[in-house]
Structure formats: structure tokens, C-alpha cells
C-alpha positions in Angstrom: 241.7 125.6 104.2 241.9 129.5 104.0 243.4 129.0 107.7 246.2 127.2 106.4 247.1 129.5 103.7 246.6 132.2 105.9 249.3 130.9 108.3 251.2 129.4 105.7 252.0 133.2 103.9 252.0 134.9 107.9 255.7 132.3 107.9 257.1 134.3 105.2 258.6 137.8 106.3 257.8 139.7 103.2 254.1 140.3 101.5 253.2 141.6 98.2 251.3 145.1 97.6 248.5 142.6 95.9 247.9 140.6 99.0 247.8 143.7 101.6 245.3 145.3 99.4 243.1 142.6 99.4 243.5 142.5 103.7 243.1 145.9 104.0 241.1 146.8 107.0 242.0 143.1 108.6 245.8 144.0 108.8 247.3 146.9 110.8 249.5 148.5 108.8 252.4 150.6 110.0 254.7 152.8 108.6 258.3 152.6 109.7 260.0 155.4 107.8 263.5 156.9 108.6 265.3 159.6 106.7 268.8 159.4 107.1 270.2 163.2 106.2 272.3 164.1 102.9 270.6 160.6 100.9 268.4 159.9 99.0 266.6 158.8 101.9 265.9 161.8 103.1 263.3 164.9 103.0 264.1 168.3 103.1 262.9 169.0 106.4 263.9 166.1 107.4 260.8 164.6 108.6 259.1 161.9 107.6 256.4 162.1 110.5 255.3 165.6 108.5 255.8 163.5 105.0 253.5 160.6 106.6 250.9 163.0 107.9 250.7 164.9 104.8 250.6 161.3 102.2 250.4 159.7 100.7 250.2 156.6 102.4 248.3 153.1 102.8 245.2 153.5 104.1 244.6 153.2 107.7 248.2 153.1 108.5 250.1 154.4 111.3 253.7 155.7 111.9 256.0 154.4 113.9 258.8 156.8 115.5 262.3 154.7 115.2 264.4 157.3 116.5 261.5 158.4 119.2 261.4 154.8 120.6 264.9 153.8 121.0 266.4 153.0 124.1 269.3 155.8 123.7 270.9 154.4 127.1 271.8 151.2 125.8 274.2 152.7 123.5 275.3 155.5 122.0 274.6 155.0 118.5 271.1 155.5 117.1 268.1 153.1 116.6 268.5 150.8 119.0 266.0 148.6 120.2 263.1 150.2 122.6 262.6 149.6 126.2 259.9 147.5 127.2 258.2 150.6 128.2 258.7 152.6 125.1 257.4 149.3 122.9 254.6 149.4 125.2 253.6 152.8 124.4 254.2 152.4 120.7 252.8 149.8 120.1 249.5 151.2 122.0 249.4 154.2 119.6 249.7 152.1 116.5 246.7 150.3 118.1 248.6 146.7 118.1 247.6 144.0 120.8 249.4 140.3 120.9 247.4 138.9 118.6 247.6 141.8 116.0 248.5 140.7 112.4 251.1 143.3 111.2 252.5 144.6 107.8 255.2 147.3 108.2 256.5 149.2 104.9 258.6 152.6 104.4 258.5 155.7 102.7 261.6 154.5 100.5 261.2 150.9 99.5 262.5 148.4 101.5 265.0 151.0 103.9 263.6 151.1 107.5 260.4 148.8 107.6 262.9 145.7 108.2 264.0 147.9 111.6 260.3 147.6 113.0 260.3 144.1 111.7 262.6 142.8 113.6 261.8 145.2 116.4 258.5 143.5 116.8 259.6 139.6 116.1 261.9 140.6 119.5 258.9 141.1 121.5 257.5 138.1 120.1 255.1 138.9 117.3 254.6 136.1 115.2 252.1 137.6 112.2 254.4 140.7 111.2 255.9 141.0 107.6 257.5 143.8 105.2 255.6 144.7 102.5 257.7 144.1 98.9 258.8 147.2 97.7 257.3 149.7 100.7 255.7 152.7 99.3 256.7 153.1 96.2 255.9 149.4 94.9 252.3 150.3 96.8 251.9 153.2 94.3 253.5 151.6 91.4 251.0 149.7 91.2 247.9 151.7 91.8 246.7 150.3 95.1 244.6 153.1 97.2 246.0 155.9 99.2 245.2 158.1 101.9 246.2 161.9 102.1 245.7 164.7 104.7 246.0 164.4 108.7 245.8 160.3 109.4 
């Protein structure tokens, strides 16, 4: 039944460009981009909140601040996991609920996105995934795009 295949793909962690694009609209999609200075991951400014705003990016997605919410009193390095409160409020502006199905990609490839992955499987989402590839594969492959203020 299309149940069962839909539950059967949400047990694998990773989801092909080709399958999100024919979800779009029934999947949130979030972006989970961070540039990490002097690489190739990286922007000149430095930003990839101004990058994500600007596009391109999958349509209807959101962006998800890694450095923003990270719970910099557990330790001292960066990108640690959030506080409960800072998931909460995160996960409100990317419009998720419990029962949201979720597919998070990056700006690079495959860089970041497995950060909000797990990030999200921690407070106990069971439909999230990483899309194959992240942006570029998305592109690549001529899948729609959105540009201009999200």
C-alpha cells in the first residue's frame, strides 16, 4: 500500500532529489547550511542566512540557524546540541510540529544537513531524512527553485 512504502522509504536517513520533488508541498523542507571560514564551505561574507535568503533554494524551504541554536553553555566548542528551549523556538519558525515529515539538505552537498539530522532524531522525530547530494544535486538535476526574500 502507498502507506507502506511511504513508511518504508521515511526508515531510510537519506532521500533522492527525485522523490522530494515529487513531495513537494507535503514535506517541510529545511535548510541546514554552515560555512565554516577559509574552505570551500564558505561564502564571502560569511553568511549563509544572506546566501539562503537571496537563492537559490528548494521551494518552500526554511533555514535553520546551527550556530544560533546551540546550547553554547554545554561546552565550549561550537554546534552543540540546542536547549530544549532553543529547539522549541526553532523548530516553531521552521513551522515543524511532532508529526511533521522533514527533509533537511545544505548549501554544499551533504556538509551540515546531517547536523540538523541528528539534531532532530534527538528530540525524537522519526520522518526526518538528508536529501542525497543537498543543493547542488537539487540543481544538478533541474528540480525547481525559489529566489528572492523566502
Amino acid at each position: 500500500t502507498d502507506e507502506k512504502m511511504r513508511h518504508l522509504q521515511w526508515r531510510q536517513s537519506v532521500v533522492t532529489g527525485g522523490w522530494l520533488a515529487e513531495r513537494l508541498g507535503q514535506i517541510r523542507v529545511i535548510d541546514a547550511s554552515w560555512a565554516l571560514p577559509g574552505s570551500p564551505f564558505s561564502y564571502a561574507d560569511g553568511s549563509v542566512a544572506s546566501a539562503f535568503a537571496a537563492g537559490p533554494r528548494i521551494p518552500g524551504a526554511r533555514f535553520w540557524d546551527l550556530d544560533l541554536f546551540s546550547d553554547e553553555s554545554a561546552s565550549p566548542t561550537p554546534h552543540n546540541l540546542p536547549t530544549v528551549e532553543q529547539f522549541r523556538v526553532a523548530a516553531a519558525e521552521c513551522g515543524l510540529d511532532s508529526a511533521a515529515q522533514v527533509v533537511v539538505y545544505d548549501q554544499f552537498g551533504v556538509f551540515s544537513s546531517p547536523r540538523l539530522w541528528f539534531t532532530l532524531k534527538y528530540f525524537g522525530w522519526d520522518h526526518v531524512a538528508v536529501l542525497d547530494g543537498g543543493l547542488p544535486a537539487w540543481l544538478a538535476a533541474g528540480h525547481p527553485v525559489e529566489r528572492g526574500d523566502p
